[in-house]
C-alpha positions as CSV (number, residue, x, y, z in Angstrom):
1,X,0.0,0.0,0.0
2,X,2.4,2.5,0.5
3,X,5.8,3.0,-2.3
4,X,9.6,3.0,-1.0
5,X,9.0,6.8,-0.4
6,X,6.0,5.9,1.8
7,X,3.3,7.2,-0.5
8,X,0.3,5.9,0.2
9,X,-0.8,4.1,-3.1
10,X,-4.9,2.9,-3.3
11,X,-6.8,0.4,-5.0
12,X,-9.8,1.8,-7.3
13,X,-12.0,0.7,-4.0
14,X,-10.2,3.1,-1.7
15,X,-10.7,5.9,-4.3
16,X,-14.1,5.3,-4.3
17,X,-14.3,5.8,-0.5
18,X,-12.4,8.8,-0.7
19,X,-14.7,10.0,-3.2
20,X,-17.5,9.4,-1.0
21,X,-15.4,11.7,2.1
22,X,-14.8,14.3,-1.2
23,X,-18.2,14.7,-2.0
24,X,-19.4,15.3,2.0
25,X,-16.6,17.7,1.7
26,X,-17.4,19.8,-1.1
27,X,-20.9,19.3,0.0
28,X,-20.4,21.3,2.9
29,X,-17.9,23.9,1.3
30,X,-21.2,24.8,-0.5
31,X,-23.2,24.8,2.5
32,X,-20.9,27.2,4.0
33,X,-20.1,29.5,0.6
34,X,-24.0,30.4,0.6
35,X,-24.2,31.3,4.8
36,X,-21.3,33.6,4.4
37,X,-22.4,37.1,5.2
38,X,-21.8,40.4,6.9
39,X,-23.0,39.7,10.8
40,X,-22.4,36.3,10.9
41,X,-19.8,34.6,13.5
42,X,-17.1,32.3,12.3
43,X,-18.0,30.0,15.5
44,X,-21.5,29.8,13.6
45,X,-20.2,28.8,10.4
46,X,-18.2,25.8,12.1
47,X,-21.1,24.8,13.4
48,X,-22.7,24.7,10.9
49,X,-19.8,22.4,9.1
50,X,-19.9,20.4,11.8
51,X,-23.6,19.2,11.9
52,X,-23.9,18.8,8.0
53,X,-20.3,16.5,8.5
54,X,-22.1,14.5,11.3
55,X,-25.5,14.7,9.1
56,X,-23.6,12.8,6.0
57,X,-22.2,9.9,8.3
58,X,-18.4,11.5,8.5
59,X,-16.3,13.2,11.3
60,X,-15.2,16.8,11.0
61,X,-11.3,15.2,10.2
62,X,-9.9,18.3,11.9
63,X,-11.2,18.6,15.4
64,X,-9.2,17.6,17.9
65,X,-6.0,17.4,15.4
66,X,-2.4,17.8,16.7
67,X,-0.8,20.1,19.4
68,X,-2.6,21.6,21.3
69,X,-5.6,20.3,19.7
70,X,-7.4,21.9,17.2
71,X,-10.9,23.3,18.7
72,X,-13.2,23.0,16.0
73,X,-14.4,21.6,12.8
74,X,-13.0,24.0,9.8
75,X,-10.5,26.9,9.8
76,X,-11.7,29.7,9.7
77,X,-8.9,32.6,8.2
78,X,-10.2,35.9,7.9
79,X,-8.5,39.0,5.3
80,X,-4.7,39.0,6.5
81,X,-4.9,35.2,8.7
82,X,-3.7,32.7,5.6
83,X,-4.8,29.7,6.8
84,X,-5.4,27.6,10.6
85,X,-7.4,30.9,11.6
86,X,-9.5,29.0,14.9
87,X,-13.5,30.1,14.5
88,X,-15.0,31.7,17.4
89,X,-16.8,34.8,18.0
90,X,-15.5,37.0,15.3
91,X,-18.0,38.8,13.5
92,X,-17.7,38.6,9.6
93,X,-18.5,42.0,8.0
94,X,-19.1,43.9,4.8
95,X,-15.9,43.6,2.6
96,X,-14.1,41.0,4.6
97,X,-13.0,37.5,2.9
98,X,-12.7,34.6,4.5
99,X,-11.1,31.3,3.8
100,X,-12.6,27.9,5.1
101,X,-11.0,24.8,5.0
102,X,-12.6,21.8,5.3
103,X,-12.1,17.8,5.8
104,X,-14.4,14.8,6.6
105,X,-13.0,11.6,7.4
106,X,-16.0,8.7,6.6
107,X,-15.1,4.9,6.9
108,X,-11.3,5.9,7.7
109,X,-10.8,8.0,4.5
110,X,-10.0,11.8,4.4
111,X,-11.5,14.3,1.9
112,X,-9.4,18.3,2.8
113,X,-10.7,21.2,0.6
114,X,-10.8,25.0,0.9
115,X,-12.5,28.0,-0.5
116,X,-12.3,31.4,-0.1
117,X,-15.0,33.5,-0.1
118,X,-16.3,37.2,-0.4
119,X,-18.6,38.9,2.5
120,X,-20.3,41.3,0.5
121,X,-18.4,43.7,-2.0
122,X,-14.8,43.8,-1.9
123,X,-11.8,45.4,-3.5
124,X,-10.7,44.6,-7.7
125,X,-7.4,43.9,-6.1
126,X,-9.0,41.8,-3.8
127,X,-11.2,39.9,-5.7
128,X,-8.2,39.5,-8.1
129,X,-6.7,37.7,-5.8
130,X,-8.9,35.2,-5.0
131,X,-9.8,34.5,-8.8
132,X,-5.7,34.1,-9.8
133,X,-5.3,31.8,-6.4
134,X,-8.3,29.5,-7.8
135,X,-7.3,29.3,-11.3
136,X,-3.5,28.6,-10.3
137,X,-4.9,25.6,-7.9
138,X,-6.6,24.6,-11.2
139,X,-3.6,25.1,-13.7
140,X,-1.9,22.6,-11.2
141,X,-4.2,19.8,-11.9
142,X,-4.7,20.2,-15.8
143,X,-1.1,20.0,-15.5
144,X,-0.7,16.8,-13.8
145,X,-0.6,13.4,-15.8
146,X,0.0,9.8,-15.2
147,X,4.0,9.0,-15.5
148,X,4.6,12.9,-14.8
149,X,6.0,14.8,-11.4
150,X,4.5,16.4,-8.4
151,X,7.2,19.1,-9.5
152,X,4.9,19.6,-12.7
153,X,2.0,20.3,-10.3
154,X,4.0,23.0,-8.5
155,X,5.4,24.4,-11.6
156,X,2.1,25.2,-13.0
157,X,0.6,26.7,-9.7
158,X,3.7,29.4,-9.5
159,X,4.0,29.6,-13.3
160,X,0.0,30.9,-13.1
161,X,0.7,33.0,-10.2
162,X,3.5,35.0,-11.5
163,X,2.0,35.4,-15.0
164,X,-0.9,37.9,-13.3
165,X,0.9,39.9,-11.1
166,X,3.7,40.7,-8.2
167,X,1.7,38.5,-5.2
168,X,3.5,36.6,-2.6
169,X,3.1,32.5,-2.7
170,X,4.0,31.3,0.8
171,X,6.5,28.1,0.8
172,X,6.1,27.3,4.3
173,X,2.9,25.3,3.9
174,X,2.1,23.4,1.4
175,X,-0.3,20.8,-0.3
176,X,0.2,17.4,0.5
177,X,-1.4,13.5,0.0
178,X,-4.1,12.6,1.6
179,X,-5.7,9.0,2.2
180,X,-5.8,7.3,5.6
181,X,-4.4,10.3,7.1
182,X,-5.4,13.9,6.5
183,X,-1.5,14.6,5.9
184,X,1.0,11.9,4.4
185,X,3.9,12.3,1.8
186,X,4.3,13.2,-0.9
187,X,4.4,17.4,0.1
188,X,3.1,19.7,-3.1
189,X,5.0,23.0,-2.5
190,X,2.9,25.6,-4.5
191,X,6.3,26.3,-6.2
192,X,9.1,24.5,-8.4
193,X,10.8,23.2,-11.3
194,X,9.1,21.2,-13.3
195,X,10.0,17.2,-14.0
196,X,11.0,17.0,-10.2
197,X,9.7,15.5,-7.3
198,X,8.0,12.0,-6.9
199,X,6.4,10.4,-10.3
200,X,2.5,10.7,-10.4
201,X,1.0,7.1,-10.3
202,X,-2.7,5.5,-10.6
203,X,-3.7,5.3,-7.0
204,X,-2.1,8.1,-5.5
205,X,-4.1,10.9,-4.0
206,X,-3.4,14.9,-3.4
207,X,-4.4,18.0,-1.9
208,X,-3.3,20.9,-4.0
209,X,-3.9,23.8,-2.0
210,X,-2.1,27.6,-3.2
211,X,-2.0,30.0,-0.5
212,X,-1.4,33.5,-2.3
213,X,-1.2,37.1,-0.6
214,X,-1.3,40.3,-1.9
215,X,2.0,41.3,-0.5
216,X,4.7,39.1,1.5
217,X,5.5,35.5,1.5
218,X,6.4,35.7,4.8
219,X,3.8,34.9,8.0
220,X,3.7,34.6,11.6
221,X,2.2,32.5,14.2
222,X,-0.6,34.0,16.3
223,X,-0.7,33.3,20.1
224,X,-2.9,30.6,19.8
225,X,-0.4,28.6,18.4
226,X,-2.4,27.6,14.7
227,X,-3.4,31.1,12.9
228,X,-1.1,32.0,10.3
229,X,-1.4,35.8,9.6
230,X,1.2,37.8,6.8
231,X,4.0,39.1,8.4
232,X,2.8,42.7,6.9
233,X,-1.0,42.5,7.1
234,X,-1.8,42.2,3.5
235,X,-4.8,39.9,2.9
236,X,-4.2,36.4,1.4
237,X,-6.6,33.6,-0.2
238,X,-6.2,30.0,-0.3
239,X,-8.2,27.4,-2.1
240,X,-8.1,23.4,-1.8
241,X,-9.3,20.7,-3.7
242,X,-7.9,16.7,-3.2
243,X,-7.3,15.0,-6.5
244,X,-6.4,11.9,-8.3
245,X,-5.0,10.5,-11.3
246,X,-6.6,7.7,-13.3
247,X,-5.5,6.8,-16.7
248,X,-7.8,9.3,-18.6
249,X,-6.8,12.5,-16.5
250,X,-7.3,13.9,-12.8
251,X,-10.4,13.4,-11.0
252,X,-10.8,16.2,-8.5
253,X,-12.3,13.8,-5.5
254,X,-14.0,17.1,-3.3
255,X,-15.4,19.0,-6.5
256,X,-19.1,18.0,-6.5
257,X,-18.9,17.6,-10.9
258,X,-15.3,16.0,-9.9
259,X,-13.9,19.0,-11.8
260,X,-15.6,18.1,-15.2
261,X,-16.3,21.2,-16.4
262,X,-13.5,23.8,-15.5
263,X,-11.2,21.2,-16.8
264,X,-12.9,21.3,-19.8
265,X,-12.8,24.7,-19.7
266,X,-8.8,24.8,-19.5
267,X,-8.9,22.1,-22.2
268,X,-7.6,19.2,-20.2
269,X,-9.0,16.0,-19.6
270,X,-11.1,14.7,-17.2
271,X,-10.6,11.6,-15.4
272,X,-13.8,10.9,-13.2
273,X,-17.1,10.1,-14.0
């Protein structure tokens, strides 16, 4: 089950399962994308997540994960917090954006996703920035093939990324694969050569997840011990989606049309079904 490098390789089976945790994943991504607005508290918003996880037959994958624990069910960042942001009582309001990631474990298998979204109207440069952070998580699959590298992956995210403008791509987190646990081997830096890095094979499963600010690379750890805000306040976006390879192209497991149609959009193919 698991190659010399201690990737964890699956049967078609196990895909399936994780396609099932994917689904109750991007399932409640939407949930949460339409309850977003201005006077709502983050701490509603996870709960929220956490019933409709319970509700499907999973268990929020993040709650109670590493040290100290993690309190709730999704991460909450708000404007300048990049990702781990902990929900509680703050009070979303008009022109904020806030990124929520997401994982559901159901029969032992993991399914991690993220999406940022828009409270109300924001800034162009704003909203830019959360459409070239999507797009480059996207470039990043059409870009990934059977036989290929995890290097091609990250290669395509930065390439897309530095094509639209001067915004900082943090290299201190990264993607990562996904099956049994929520994080295994291979990483997926957001960043890289191309051609390098393990090979891509039928079976293995990944969370490619760009986190992209509008100013620094550089972040710091809030007292809590998990938020991650920019080191100089600018406001960052992250988006998530956990993929996998079969031999007719990726299959994006937490995408509710498995990523059918933007694929088709970028003119690559589309693996799922």
């Amino acid at each position: 089950m698991f190659s010399s490098r201690g990737i964890q390789v699956k049967t078609p089976e196990q895909i399936e399962k994780m396609r099932v945790a994917g689904l109750l994943v991007g399932e409640t991504l939407e949930l949460l994308r339409t309850s977003v607005r201005a006077g709502i508290t983050t701490g509603e918003l996870d709960a929220i997540a956490e019933d409709n996880i319970r509700s499907g037959g999973g268990v929020p994958s993040f709650k109670g994960y590493g040290d100290p624990p993690f309190p709730a069910s999704i991460c909450a960042s708000v404007n300048d917090q990049v990702v781990h942001g902990i929900p509680g009582e703050q009070v979303l309001g008009d022109g904020d954006i806030i990124s929520i990631d997401c994982g559901a474990i159901v029969d032992g298998w993991h399914g991690d996703a993220a999406i940022t979204v828009a409270v109300g109207e924001v800034p162009e440069d704003v909203r830019e920035l959360m459409r070239v952070t999507e797009e480059s998580m996207w470039r990043g699959f059409a870009a990934a093939r059977l036989g290929g590298r995890v290097g091609d992956i990250s290669h395509a995210v930065e390439s897309y990324v530095r094509s639209q403008g001067d915004y900082g791509i943090l290299e201190d987190f990264t993607g990562h694969g996904i099956g049994t646990e929520m994080h295994q081997p291979p990483d997926v830096p957001n960043f890289g050569r191309a051609g390098r890095g393990p090979k891509l094979v039928r079976g293995m499963a990944l969370a490619v997840e760009p986190m992209v600010t509008l100013g620094t690379k550089r972040t710091e750890v809030l007292d809590d011990d998990w938020t991650i805000v920019t080191a100089d306040q600018s406001w960052a976006a992250h988006f998530e989606n956990t993929f996998t390879l079969t031999p007719d192209g990726p299959w994006i497991l937490t995408a509710l049309d498995g990523g059918e149609a933007k694929l088709a959009e970028l003119g690559a193919a589309f693996g799922g079904r």
